[in-house]
C-alpha positions as CSV (number, residue, x, y, z in Angstrom):
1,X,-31.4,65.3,26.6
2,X,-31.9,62.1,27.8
3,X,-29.6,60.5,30.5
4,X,-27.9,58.3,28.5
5,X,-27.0,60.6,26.1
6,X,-25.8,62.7,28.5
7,X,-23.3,60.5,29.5
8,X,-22.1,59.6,26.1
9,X,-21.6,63.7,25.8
10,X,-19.7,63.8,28.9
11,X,-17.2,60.5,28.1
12,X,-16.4,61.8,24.6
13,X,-16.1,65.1,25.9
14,X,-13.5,63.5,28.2
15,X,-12.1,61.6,25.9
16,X,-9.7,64.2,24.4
17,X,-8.4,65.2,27.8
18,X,-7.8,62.4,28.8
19,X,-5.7,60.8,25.6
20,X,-3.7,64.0,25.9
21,X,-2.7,64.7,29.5
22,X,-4.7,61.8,31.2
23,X,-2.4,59.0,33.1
24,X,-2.0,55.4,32.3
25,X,-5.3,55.0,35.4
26,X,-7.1,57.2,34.4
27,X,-7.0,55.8,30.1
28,X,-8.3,52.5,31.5
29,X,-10.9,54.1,33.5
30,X,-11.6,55.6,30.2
31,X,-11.5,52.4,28.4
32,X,-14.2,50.9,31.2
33,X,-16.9,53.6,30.6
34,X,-16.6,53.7,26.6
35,X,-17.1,50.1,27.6
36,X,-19.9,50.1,29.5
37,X,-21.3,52.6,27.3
38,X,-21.3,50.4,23.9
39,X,-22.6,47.3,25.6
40,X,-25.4,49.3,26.9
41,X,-26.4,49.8,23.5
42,X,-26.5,46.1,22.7
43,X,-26.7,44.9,18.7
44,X,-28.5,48.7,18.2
45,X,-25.4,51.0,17.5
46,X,-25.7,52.1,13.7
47,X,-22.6,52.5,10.9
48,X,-21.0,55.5,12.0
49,X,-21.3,55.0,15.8
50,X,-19.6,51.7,15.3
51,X,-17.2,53.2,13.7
52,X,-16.5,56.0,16.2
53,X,-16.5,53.6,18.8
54,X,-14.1,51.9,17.4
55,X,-11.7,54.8,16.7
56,X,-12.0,55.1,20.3
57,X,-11.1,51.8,21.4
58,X,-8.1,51.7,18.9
59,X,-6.7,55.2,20.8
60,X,-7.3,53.8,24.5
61,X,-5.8,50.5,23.9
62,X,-2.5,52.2,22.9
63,X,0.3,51.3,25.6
64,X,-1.9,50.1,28.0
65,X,-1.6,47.1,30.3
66,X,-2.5,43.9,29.4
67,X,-5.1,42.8,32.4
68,X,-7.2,45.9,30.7
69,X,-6.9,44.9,27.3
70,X,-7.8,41.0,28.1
71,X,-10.7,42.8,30.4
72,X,-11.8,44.2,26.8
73,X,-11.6,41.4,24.9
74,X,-13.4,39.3,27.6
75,X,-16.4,41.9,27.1
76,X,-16.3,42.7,23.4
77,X,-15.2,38.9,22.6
78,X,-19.3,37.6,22.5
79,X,-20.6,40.7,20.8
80,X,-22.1,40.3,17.5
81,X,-21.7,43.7,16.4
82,X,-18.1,44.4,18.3
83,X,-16.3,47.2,16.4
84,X,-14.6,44.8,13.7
85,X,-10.8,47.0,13.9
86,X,-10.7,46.4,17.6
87,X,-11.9,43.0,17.0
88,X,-8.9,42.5,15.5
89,X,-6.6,44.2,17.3
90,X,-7.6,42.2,20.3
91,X,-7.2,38.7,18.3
92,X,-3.8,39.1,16.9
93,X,-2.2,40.4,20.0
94,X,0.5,38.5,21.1
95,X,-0.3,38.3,24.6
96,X,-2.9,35.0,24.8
97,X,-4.7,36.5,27.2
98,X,-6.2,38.8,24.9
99,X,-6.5,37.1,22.2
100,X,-7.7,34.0,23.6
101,X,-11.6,35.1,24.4
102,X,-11.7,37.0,20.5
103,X,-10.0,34.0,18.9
104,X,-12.7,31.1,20.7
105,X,-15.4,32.7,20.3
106,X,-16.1,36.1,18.8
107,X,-18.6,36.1,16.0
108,X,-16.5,39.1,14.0
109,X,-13.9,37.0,12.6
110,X,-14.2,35.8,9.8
111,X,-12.0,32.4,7.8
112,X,-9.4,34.8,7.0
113,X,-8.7,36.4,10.0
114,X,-8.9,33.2,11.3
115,X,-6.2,31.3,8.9
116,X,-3.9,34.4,8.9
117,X,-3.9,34.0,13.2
118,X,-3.3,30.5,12.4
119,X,-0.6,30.7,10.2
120,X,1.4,33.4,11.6
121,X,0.6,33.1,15.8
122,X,1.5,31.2,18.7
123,X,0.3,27.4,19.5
124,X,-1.7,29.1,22.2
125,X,-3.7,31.1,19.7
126,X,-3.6,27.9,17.5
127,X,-5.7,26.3,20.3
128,X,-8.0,29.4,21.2
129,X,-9.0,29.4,17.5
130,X,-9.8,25.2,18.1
131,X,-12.4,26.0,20.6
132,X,-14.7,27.8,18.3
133,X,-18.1,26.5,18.0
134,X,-17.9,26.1,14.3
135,X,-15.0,25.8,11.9
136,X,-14.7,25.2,8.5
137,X,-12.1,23.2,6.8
138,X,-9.8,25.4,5.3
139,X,-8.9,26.8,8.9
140,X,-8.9,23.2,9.9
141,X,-6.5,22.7,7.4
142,X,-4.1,25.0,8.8
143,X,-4.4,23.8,12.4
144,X,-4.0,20.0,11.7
145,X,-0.9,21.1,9.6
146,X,0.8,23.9,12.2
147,X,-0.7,22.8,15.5
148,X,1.1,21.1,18.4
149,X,-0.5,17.3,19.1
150,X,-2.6,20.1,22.1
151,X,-3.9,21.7,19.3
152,X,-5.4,18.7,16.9
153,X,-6.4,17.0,19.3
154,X,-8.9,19.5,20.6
155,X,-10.1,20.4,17.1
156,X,-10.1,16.3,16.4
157,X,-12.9,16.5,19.6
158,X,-14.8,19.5,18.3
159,X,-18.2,18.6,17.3
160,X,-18.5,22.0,14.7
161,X,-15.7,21.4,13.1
162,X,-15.1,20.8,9.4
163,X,-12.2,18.9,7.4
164,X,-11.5,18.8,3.9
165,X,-9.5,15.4,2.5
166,X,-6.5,16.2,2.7
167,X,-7.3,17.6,6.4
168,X,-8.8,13.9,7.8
169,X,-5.4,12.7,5.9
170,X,-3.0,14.3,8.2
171,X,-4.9,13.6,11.3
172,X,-5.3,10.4,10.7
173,X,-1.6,10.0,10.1
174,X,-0.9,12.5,13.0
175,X,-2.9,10.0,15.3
176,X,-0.3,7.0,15.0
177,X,0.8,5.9,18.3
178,X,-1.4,8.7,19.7
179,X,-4.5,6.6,21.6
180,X,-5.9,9.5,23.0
181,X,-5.9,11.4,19.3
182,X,-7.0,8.4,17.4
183,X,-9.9,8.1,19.4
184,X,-11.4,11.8,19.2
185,X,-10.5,11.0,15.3
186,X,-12.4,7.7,15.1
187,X,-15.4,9.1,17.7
188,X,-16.3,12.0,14.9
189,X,-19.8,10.9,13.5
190,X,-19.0,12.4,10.3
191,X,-15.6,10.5,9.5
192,X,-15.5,9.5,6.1
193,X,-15.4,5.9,6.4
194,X,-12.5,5.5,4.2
195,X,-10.8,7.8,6.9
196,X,-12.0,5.7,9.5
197,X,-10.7,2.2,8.2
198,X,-7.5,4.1,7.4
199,X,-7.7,4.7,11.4
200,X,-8.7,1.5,12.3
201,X,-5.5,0.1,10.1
202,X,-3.1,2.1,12.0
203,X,-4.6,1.2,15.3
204,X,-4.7,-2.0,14.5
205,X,-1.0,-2.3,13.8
206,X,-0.4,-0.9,17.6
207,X,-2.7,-3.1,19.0
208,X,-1.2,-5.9,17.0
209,X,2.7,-5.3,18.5
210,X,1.2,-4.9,22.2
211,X,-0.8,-7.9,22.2
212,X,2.2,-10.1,20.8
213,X,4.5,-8.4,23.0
214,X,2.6,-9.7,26.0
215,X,2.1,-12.9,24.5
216,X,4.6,-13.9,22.6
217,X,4.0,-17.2,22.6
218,X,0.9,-17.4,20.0
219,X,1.9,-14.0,17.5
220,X,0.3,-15.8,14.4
221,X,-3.1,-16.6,16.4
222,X,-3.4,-13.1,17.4
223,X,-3.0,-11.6,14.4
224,X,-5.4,-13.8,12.8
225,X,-8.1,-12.7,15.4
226,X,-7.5,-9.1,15.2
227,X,-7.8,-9.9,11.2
228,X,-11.1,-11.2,11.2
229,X,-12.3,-8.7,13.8
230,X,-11.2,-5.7,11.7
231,X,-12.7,-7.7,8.8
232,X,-16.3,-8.3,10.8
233,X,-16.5,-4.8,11.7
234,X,-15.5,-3.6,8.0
235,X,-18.6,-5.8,6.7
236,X,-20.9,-4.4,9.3
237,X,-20.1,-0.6,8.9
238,X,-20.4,-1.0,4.9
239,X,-23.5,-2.4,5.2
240,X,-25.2,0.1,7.5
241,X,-23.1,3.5,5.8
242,X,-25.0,6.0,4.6
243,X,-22.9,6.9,2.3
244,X,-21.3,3.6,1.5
245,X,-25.2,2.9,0.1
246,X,-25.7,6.0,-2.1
247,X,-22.5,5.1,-3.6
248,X,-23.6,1.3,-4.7
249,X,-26.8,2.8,-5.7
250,X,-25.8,4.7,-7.9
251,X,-23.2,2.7,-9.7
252,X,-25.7,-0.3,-9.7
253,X,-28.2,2.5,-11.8
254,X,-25.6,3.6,-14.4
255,X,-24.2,-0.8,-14.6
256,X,-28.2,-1.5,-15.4
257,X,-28.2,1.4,-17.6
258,X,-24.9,0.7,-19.5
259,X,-23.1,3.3,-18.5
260,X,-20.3,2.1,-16.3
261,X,-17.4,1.7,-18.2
262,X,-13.9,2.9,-17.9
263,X,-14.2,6.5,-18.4
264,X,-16.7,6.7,-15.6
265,X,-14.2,5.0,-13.4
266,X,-11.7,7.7,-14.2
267,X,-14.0,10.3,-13.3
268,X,-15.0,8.8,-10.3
269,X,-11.6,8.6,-9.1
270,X,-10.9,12.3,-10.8
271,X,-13.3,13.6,-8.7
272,X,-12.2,11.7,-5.7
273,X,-15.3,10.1,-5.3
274,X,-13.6,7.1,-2.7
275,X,-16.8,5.0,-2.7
276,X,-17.9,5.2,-6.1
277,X,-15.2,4.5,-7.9
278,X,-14.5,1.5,-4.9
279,X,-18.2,0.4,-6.4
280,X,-17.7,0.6,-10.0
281,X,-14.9,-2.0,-9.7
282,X,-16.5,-4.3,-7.4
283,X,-19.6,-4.4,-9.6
284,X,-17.0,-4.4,-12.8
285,X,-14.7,-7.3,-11.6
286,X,-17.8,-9.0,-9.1
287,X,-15.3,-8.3,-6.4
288,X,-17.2,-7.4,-3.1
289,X,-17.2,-4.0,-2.3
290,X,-15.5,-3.9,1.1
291,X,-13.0,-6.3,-0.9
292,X,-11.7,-3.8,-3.1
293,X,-12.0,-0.7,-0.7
294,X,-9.5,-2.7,1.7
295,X,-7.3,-2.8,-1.3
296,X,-7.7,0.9,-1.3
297,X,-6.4,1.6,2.0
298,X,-4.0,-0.6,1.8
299,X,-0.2,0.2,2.5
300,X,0.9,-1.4,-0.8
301,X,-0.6,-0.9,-4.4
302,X,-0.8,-4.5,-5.8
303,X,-4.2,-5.1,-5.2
304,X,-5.4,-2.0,-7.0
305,X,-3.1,-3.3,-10.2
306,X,-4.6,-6.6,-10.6
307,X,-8.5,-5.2,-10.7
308,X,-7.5,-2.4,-12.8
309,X,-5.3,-5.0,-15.5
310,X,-8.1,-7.6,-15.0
311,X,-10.4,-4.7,-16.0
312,X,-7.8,-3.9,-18.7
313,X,-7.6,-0.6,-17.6
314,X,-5.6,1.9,-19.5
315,X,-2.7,3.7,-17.6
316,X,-4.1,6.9,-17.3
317,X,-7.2,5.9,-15.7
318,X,-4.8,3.3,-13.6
319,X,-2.8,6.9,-12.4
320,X,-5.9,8.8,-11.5
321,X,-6.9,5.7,-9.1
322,X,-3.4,5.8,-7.5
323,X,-3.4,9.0,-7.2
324,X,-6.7,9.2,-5.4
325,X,-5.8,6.9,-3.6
326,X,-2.0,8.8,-2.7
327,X,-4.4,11.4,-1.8
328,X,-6.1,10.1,0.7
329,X,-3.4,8.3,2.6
330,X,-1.0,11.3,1.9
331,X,1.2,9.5,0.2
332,X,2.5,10.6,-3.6
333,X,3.3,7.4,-5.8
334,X,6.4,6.7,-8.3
335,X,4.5,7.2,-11.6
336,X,7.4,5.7,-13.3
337,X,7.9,3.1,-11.0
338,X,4.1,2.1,-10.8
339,X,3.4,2.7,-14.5
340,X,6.3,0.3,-15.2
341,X,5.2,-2.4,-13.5
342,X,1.5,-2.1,-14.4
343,X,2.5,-2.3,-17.8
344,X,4.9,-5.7,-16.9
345,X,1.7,-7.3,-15.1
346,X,0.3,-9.9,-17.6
347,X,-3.5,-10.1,-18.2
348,X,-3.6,-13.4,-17.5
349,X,-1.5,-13.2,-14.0
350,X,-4.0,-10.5,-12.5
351,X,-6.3,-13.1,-13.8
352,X,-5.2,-15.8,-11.8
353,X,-4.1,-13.7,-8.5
354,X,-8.0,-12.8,-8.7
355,X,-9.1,-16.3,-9.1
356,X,-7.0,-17.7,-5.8
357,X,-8.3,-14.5,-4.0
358,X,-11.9,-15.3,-4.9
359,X,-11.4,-19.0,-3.6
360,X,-10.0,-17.7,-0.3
361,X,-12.6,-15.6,-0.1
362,X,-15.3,-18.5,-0.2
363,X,-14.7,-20.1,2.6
364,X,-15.4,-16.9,4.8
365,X,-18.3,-16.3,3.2
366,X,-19.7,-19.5,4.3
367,X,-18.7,-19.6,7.4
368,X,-20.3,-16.4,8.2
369,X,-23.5,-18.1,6.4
């Protein structure tokens, strides 16, 4: 018999003795050499040793102190084949300590382990689950919703981490009056830009009341600079967005082809496809793109009206662009409300409100020529 097993058959021999008559000392000595013993086996242990390993763990770690189970968990936390029940044990425990090193960065838990510690657990472990190298949106979903401003912002900073819409909605709404959030938010090189303008809006608004504060002398000229700045940068990050391109591609493809009409519109905005269906009315109504997504993220709805009656949209594709648009800035619309005054908006009024906005919009355009 070779050393090592050896002195796996004297620590399970042990092992019996020692969960019957041993003391509280002499169960975490216990714990140490089971311990040492699986980590000297590295990744190699097969099914049923795992699995008697773990029915080990999950009798020593009964009523003992917490400095030897958050010794455990600091060892067993970076294993990639930890035994999964004491993987779990470890991460739901209340005492942070324990969980913490299982919760950032153990490879054993999986998304629902993961959202059911989020959901149910401390902010603490909300925060040890922000850490981890990678996360996917629907955790991310959970911590933007249920974590402490602690919490989002360090998932807002995490370079592996994933968010769905609705997820890069709350933040983004989360991150008013917050600098210090607002800029991990707007720092992320995969924000949506729609997201990102969204951002820039609020912070802009901030920016706005501090800079007339301190000079209240010249409001209106300050808000007219901050205006066309937000306005120069819009222009600039349309042009060079990946995605922003793709988008305009592809709607100029299916406009050459005769195939952009109404009822691709309402699937764009079905699908929640932000920058197509933002380039199927520009190229509709020969609006500028970054004119109409500006409209989008607007606080009000107006704008979006006036293309869609100029375009003599129908109500139900009107509602599906609202609503994507509700969406993203997590806001739910009156349908009878909007619906009733989309219906009192004359053709021939959207017509003219389009008209002025195209003759303001000249000027600029030459200028920056």
């Amino acid at each position: 018999m070779s050393k090592k097993n050896a002195f796996a058959a004297k620590l399970l021999g042990d092992l019996q003795e020692t969960l019957v008559h041993g003391s509280l000392a002499r169960r975490v000595e216990m714990l140490r050499n089971i311990t040492d013993l699986f980590m000297a086996g590295g990744a190699d242990h097969a099914d049923d040793q795992l699995q008697l390993f773990d029915d080990v763990f999950a009798c020593l770690v009964q009523n003992i102190e917490v400095s030897a189970k958050a010794v455990l968990a600091k060892r067993l936390a970076p294993h990639p084949a930890a035994p999964l029940r004491i993987i779990h044990t470890l991460a739901f425990d209340d005492a942070i300590e324990v969980a913490q090193p299982v919760l950032t960065q153990s490879p054993r838990l999986d998304d629902n382990a993961l959202i059911e510690s989020a959901r149910s657990k401390s902010q603490a472990h909300l925060l040890a689950i922000s850490k981890r190298a990678q996360l996917s949106d629907a955790v991310t979903d959970i911590l933007v919703e249920r974590g402490d401003i602690e919490v989002v912002t360090s998932v807002a900073g995490n370079p592996g981490a994933e968010f769905s819409e609705g997820g890069y909605t709350k933040l983004v709404d989360r991150a008013q009056g917050n600098d210090h959030l607002a800029t991990s938010i707007g720092t992320r090189s995969n924000i949506p830009r729609h997201h990102l303008l969204r951002l820039l809006a609020k912070a802009s608004e901030t920016v706005r009341e501090r800079l007339q504060a301190a000079h209240p002398e010249a409001p209106e000229e300050i808000d007219g600079i901050i205006r066309q700045v937000a306005a120069n940068a819009q222009q600039r990050s349309a042009n060079d967005d990946a995605a922003v391109i793709a988008a305009r591609r592809y709607v100029d493809k299916l406009h050459e082809a005769g195939e952009l009409n109404e009822a691709q519109v309402a699937q764009f905005a079905r699908d929640s496809k932000f920058n197509e269906t933002n380039a199927a009315i520009g190229c509709l109504t020969n609006v500028p793109f970054v004119n109409v997504e500006r409209m989008m993220i607007e606080s009000r709805s107006e704008g979006v009206m006036v293309l869609s009656k100029v375009l003599d949209f129908a109500w139900p594709t009107v509602k599906a662009i609202l609503d994507m648009r509700g969406g993203i800035q997590g806001q739910s619309n009156d349908e009878a409300f909007t619906r009733s005054s989309y219906e009192r908006l004359k053709p021939s009024t959207a017509r003219q409100v389009m008209r002025f906005h195209k003759m303001q919009q000249q000027p600029a355009e030459a200028a920056e020529a």
